[in-house]
N, C-alpha and C positions, 0 to 999 in steps of 0.2 A: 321768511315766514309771513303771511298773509296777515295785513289786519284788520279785524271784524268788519269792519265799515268796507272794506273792498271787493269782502266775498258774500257780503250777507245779500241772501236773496236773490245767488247766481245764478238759482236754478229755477227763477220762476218769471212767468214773462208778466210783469208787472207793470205800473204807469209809467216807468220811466223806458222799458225796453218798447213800449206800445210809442209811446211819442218822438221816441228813436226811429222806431222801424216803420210806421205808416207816414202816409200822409195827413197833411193836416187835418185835410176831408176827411179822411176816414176814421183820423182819431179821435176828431168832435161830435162825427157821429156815431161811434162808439160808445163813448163819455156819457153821451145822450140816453144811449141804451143803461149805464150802466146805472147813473145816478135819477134816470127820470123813468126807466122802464120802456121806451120807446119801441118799437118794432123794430129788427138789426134787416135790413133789405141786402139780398142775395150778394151783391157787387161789394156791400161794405164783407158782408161773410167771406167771402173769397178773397178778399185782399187780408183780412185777418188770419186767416187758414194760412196762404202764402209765409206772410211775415212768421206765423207761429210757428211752421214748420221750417223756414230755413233757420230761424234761432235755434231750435230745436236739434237737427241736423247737424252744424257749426258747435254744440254741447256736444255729440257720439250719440244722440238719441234715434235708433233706428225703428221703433214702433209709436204709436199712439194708442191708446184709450179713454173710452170714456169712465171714467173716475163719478163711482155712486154708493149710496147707503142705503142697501135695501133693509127690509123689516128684521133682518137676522140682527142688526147691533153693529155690525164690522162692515168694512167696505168691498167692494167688488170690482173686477175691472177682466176687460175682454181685450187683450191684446192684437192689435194690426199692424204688418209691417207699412212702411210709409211705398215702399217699392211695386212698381208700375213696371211691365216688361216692354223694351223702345224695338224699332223694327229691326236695330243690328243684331239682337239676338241678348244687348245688354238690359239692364234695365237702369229705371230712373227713378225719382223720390216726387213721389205727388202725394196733394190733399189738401181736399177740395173744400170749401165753404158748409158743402152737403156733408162731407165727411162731418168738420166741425159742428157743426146747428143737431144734427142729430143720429142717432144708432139704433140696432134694433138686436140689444141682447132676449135671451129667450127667456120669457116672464112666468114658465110653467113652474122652475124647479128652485124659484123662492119663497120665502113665505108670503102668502097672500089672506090667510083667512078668507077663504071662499071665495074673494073675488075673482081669481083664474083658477079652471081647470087642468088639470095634469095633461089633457088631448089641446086644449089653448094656447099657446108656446110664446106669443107675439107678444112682443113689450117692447118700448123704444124709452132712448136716453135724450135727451134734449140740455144743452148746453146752457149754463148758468154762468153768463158773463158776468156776476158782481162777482163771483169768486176766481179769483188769479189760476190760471194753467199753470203745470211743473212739472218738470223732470224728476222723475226716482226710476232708478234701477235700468237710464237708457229708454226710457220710457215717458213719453212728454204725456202727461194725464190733466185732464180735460175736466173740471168738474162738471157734473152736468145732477139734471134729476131724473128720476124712473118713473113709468107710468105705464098703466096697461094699453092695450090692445084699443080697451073701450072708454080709456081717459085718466081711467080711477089710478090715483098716486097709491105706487107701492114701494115707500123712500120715505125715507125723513128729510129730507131737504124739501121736498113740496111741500106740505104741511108751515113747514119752518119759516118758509118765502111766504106762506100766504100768512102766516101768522103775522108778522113782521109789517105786512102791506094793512093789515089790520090796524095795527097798533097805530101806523106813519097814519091812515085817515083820519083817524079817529083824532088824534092827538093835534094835529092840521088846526080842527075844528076848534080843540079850545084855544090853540095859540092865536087863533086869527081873534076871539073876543079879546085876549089881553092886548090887541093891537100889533102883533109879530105879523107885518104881512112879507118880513123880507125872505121866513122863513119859506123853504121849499121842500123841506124833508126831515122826518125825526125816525129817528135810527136806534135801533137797542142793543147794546155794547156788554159784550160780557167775556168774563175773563177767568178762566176753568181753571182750580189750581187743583193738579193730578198728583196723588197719594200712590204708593207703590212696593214693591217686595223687591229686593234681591238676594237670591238662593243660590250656589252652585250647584251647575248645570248636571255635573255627575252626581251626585245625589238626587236632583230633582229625576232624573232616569233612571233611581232605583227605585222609585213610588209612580205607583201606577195610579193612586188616588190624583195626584199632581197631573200627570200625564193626559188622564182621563178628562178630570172636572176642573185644574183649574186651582183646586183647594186640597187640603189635608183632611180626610174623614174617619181618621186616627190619630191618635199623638197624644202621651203624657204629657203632663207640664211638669218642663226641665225646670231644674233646683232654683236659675235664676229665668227674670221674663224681664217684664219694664218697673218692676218695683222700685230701685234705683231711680228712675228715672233721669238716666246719665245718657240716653242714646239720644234721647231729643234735645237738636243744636249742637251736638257734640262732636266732636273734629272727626271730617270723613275720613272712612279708612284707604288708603292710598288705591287698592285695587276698585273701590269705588268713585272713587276721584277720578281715576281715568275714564270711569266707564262714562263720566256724567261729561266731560271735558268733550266724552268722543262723540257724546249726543249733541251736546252742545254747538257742537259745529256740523255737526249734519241737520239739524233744524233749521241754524241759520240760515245755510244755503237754500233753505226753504221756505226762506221768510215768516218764519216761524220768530216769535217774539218772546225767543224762553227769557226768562229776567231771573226768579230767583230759585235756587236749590239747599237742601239743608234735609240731616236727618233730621226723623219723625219721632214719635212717642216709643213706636215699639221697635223690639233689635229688627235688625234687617227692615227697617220699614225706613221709604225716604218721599222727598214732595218737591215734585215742578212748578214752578206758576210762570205764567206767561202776561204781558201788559195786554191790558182791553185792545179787541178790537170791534168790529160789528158783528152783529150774531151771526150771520150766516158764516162769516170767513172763521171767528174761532169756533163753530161745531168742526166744519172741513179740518183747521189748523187740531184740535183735540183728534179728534180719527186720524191724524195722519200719527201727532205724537206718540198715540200709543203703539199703531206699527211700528215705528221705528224704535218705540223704546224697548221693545223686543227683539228688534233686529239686533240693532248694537248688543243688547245682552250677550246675544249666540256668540259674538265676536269676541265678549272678554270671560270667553268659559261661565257664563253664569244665565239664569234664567231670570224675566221679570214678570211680577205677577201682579196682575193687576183684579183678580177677585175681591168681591169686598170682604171676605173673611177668609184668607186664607188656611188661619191658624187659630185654636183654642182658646184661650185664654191671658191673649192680648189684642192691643187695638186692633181694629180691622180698617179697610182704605176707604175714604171716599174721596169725592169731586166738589170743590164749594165753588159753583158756581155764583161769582161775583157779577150782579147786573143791575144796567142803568140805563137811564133814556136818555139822549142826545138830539140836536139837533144841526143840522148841515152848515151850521153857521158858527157852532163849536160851544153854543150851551149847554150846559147839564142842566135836563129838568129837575133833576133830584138834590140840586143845590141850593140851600138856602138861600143864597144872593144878599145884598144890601141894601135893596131899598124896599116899597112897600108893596110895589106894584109886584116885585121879584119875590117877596114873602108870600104873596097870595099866592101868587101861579104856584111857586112851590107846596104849597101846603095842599092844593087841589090834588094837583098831580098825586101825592103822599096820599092823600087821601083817597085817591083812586089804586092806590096800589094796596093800604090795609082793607078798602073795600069789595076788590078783586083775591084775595088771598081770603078772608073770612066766608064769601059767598061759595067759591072755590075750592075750599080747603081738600075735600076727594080728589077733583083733578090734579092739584099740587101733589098729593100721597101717590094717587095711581102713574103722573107719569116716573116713579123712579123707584118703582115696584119690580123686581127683580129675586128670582129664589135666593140670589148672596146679598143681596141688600137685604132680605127679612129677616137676616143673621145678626144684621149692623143696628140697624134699628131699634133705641132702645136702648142698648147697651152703652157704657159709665163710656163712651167714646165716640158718640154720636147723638144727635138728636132724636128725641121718640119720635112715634109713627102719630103724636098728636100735634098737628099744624098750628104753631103760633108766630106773631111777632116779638119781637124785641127793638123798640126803638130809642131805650137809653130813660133814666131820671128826667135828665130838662126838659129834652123832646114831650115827653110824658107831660110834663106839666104846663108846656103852651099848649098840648091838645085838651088836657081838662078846663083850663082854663078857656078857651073858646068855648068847651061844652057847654059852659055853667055862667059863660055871659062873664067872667066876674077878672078882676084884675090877676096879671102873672106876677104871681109872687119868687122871681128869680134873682138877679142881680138886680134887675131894679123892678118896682110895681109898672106897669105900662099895661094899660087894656086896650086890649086887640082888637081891633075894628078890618077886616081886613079891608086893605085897600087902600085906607086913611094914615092905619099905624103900622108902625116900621113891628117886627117880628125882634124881641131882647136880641142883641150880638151875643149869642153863644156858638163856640169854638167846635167846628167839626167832629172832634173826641170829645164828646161832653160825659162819657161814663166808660166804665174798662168793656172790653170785648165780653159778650157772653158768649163760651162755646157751647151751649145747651140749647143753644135758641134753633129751629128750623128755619127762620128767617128773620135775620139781622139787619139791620139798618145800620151800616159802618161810617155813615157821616156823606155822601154824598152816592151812595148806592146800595141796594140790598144783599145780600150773601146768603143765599139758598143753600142750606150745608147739608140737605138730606141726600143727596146722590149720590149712589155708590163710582167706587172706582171705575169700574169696567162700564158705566153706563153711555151711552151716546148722549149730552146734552141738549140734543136738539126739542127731544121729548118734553123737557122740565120747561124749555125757554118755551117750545109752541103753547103748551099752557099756561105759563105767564105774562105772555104777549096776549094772546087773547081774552085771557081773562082780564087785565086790565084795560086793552080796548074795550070790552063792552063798561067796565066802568065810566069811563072818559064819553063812552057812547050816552049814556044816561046823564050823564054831566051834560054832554054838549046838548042834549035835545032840552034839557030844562032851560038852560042859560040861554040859547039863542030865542026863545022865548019870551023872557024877563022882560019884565017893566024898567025893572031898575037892578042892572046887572049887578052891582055891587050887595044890594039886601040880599038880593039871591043867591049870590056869590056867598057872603056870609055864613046866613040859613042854611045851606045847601054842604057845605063843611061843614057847622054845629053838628047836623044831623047826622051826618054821616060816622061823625069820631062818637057822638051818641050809641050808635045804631050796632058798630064793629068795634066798640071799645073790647068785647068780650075776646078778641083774637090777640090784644096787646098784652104779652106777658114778657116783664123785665126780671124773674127771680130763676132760681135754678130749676131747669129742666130733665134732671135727674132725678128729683124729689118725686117720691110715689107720691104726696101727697098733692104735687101736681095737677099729675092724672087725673088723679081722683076728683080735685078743684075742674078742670075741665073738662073731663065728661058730665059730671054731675052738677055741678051747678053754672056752668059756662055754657053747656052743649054744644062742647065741639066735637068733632069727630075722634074716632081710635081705631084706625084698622092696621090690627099690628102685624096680621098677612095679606097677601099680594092675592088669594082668593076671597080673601074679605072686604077687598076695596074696589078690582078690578070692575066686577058686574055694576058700580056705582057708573060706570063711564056712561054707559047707557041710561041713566036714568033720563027725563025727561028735560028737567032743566038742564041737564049738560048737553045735551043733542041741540036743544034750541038756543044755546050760545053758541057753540060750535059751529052749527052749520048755519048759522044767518049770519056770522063776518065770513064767510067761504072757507073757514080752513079745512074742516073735512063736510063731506057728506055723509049721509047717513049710513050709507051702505060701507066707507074708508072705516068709519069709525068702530062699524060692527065687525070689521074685517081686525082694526086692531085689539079688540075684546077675545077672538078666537086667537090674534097670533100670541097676546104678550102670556094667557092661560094654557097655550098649548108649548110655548118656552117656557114656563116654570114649572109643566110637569113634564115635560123630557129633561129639562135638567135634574130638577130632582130623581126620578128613574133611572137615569144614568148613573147620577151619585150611588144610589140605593143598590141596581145591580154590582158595581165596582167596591161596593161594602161586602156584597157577597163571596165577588169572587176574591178577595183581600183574606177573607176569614176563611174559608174555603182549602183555600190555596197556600196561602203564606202563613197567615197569623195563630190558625189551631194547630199546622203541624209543627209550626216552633216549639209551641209552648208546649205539648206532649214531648215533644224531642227531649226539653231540656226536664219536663216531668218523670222522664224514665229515665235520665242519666240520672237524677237527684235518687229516683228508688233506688237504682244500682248504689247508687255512692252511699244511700244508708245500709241495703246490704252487706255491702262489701265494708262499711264502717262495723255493724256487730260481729263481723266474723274475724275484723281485727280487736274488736273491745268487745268481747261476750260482757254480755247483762247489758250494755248502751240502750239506753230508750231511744237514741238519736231521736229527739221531738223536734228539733229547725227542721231535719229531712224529713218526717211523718206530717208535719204539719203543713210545711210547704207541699207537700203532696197532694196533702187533701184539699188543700185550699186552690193550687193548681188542677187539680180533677175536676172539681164541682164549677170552675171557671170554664173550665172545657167544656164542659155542659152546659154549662148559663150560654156561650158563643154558639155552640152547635144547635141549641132551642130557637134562641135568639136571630139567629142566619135564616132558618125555614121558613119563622113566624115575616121576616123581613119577606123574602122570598114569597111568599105568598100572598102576602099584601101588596106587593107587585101585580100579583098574576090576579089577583080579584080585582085590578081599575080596570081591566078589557068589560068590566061587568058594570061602567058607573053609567054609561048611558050617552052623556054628552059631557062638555071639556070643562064646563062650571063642577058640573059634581065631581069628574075625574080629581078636578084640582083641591076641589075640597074634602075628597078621600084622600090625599094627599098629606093634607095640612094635619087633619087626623086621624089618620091610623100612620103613612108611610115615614113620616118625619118622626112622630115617637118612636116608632120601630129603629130607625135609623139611632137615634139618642139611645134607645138601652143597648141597642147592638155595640157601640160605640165604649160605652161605661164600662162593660166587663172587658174588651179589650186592651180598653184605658189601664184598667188597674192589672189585666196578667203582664201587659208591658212594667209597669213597676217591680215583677217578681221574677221574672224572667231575665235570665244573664246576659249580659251584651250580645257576648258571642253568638247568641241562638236568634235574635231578632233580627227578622228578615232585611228591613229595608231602616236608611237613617232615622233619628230621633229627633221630635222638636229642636232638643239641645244640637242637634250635630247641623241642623239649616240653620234655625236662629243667630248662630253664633259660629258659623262654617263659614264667613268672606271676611278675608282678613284685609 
């Protein structure tokens, strides 16, 4: 049997197969490209193609692709075989440099938000050497990015690189005032830990709700759920064990960095987390996790879901995006450090991060706005839809204490000068995890816990990458200025934890009374749906942070306004029709079915007991009829509140016809179903019962 260390990351051509297979020449100027951005010239391209493909080759890999994230959420790829026809009639295995550097899949039949026309077809992939090429499925896949015809990024990877290239200048600027001139690059590291469902697979194919959307848009709640709370960390059940064992080594071969596994709060729910790496590798490494965590599913008879609300009335999944800034020489800026000089910069940095998240706060909600995230949101199992921090008791109290000029009253008095005086030695866990918080500060990085399950990370990190560049921007243009770096240095933090202290909340984030404290007396933001926050992207100040560090232009970013509002109202429509034809089809003629055996069976009860009121059967009858009619009103009024969006004009108001008329329709359509499933005899219900998935993998 194989172990770990000898197969991990067999299948990806990585620094070590690179410095194997090239020349030295070519693998320095590789290197070059990867870690300095360099231009890769034709000759180094072709000897890279060469080596990739005969590794490739030598694995059974007979196609290539370029491997991309368009605007749909999941990834894409265009299969070529590697095969060239020779003049004996045989053929051969080529691919060329050109192959590699770039492709030209057809850019009309993604989403674009207006950027390309349906008659426009042209888009090309361009190869993104910081991310590792890999084999899956016999197939050597090529990360690359997507882009139209006439430039404009239509992928989440461009955005993500440019965001990233933002954050590394900016951040450049202030290290070079603290005297860092060895630094050459600061990097954002982040480390996705993935929330998840497992159902059997035959059940999941007798719900079309599942099949359809993703999610359950029916279902009683079975007698038991997570009240126990016995499924979280509780010994995996052996059919799961294997399944995680079988993922487990197909990631690795993929250099994939799974670390830890364990169930979650609710039955059937479980969680991946993988170790940090740089943000561009773990978005690629998350998209690929979730493929595969589906794959395998199919393999051990069972389905994975990864919606962020699958199911009613227990937890639903997110993504806590764990992230931190780095620097190429193996600093965390987000770590307190030892000395005083190390206190400052840290505290700056911090301070550019609650001053980019307070200025921010929309962008943070909008990029992880999704119609199943505005399920999660909010609810006793997630973070609300109002953006705050949480940076711990102590923490708290060196920042007030800087505010107020005045000595830290912690383990010892010591007033904070920065720069002079050393930061109190307080211990990385200075207070217990808040899981209420939307953004945690966990001792040497922050944990972003609003993203749902199924979401691509790239979104939440391009917002947070640039939003804290432009803080670090305004830092660095005040300070290189200064008279006297250190007063300024000072002032310049006081001010700041002054300015955004309203965004620092360490108490619980379930508390309506919360809420209520910030919106109304904090004014922070609350948009608890995804057409209530989206149209903010556009506002003005967001366009001129955004498009003056390059991550999007004007025109990317209006494109993302149409796709992410024209994704939440097809998915909801979908849901919404798939409610119809559920009730329709399956769910009214049950429950008449078993409506007229129960009248037969009180008939045929008086004629064996003359004078029986039989009242269980009279009453269940009535109360099953008038339900039959509550679903049959209920389905139309649904069904027509569909057919009225052809009528909202443009995709804002479609979406916010949605939010209010289509989604209530959906909740009462849902309630009377709810409750004739409690009255209605096993035998007669169409498709499994929460209880029969929740608690169906043994």
């Amino acid at each position: 049997m194989e172990a770990v260390p000898e197969y991990f990351g067999s299948l990806v051509f990585d620094d070590r197969v690179m410095k194997a297979s090239l020349s030295a020449e070519v693998y320095q100027s590789l290197r070059k490209t990867i870690e300095e951005g360099v231009r890769l010239n034709h000759g180094v391209a072709d000897a890279v193609a060469q080596a990739m493909r005969d590794w490739a080759v030598a694995r059974g890999a007979t196609h290539f692709t370029h491997w991309f994230q368009p605007l749909t959420g999941v990834t894409a790829e265009k299969h070529d075989s590697f095969i060239s026809p020779s003049p004996d009639g045989g053929v051969i295995m080529e691919f060329s440099g050109r192959e590699l550097i770039q492709g030209e899949p057809d850019a009309s039949s993604f989403p674009s938000g207006g950027l390309r026309a349906t008659f426009e077809a042209r888009g090309y992939t361009a190869w993104d050497p910081t991310s590792y090429a890999f084999i899956k499925d016999k197939t050597l896949c090529i990360p690359t990015a997507f882009c139209s015809y006439s430039g404009e990024a239509l992928d989440k990877k461009t955005p993500l690189l440019r965001s990233m290239e933002a954050l590394n200048r900016q951040a450049l600027r202030i290290l070079r005032l603290f005297g860092s001139d060895t630094v050459k690059r600061v990097i954002t590291c982040v480390g996705p830990e993935q929330e998840y469902f497992l159902i059997d697979a035959k059940m999941f194919e007798q719900r079309r709700d599942l099949r359809f959307t993703g999610r359950t848009l029916f279902g009683a709640r079975p007698p038991k759920g997570q009240e126990m709370d016995d499924h979280y960390f509780g010994a995996i059940k052996p059919r799961v064990a294997a399944y995680m064992a079988d993922l487990n080594d197909e990631l690795w071969r993929l250099g994939i960095l799974a670390k830890t596994q364990h169930n979650e709060v609710a039955p059937a729910q479980h969680e991946l987390a993988p170790i940090y790496t740089t943000n561009n590798i773990a978005t690629d490494h998350n998209q690929l996790t979730m493929e595969i965590m589906q794959k395998v599913a199919a393999r051990h008879g069972l389905v994975c879901l990864l919606h962020e609300k699958p199911f009613a009335g227990v937890n639903g999944s997110g993504k806590h995006n764990n992230w931190s800034m780095s620097t190429d020489t193996g600093s965390n800026l987000l770590s307190p450090g030892d000395t005083p000089h190390e206190n400052a910069q840290f505290l700056l940095f911090l301070c550019a991060v609650i001053k980019a998240v307070d200025d921010y706060q929309d962008l943070l909600r909008i990029s992880v706005s999704t119609a199943g995230n505005d399920h999660r949101l909010g609810a006793n199992e997630a973070p609300p839809a109002v953006v705050s921090i949480f940076v711990g008791d102590e923490l708290s109290g060196v920042l007030k204490a800087i505010e107020q000029d005045a000595p830290y009253e912690g383990v010892e008095k010591t007033k904070i000068r920065l720069g002079v005086d050393a930061l109190p030695k307080f211990r990385r866990d200075t207070t217990d995890r808040n899981r209420t918080s939307p953004f945690a500060f966990t001792g040497n990085k922050f944990e972003f816990r609003m993203l749902g399950s199924a979401n691509s990370i790239a979104c939440a990190n391009i917002m947070l990458n640039t939003a804290v560049a432009e803080s670090l921007r305004i830092y660095a243009d005040r300070l290189e200025g200064a008279e006297d770096f250190e007063t300024a240095l000072h002032e310049m933090i006081r001010r700041t934890i002054k300015d955004h202290k309203r965004i620092i909340f360490n108490g619980n984030g379930y508390d309506g009374d919360w809420i209520k404290e910030a919106v109304e007396k904090r004014g922070l933001l609350n948009y608890p749906a995804t057409p209530d926050c989206v149209p903010h992207l556009l506002d003005r100040k967001n366009i001129q942070m955004l498009t003056s560090h390059g991550v999007y232009s004007m025109q990317e970013l209006a494109s993302r306004y149409e796709v992410t509002l024209e994704n939440y109202c097809k998915t909801v429509i979908i849901e919404a029709n798939t409610m119809v034809d559920m009730a329709r089809t399956e769910i009214i003629p049950a429950v008449e079915a078993f409506l007229l055996d129960t009248a037969r069976a009180a008939a045929a009860k008086k004629e064996l007991v003359p004078g029986c009121p039989c009242e269980y059967e009279t009453g269940l009858v009535k109360r099953l009829s008038g339900l039959v009619d509550q679903m049959a009103a209920r389905t139309g009024e649904l069904e027509q509140a569909v057919a009225d969006l052809s009528r909202a004009g443009d995709i804002g108001s479609e979406a916010a016809a949605i939010r209010d008329r289509v989604l209530p329709g959906m909740s009462q359509l849902r309630l009377a179903c709810d409750e004739a499933e409690t009255l209605t005899a096993r035998k007669y219900w169409p498709f499994p019962t929460y209880g029969d998935l929740l608690f169906g993998v043994r």
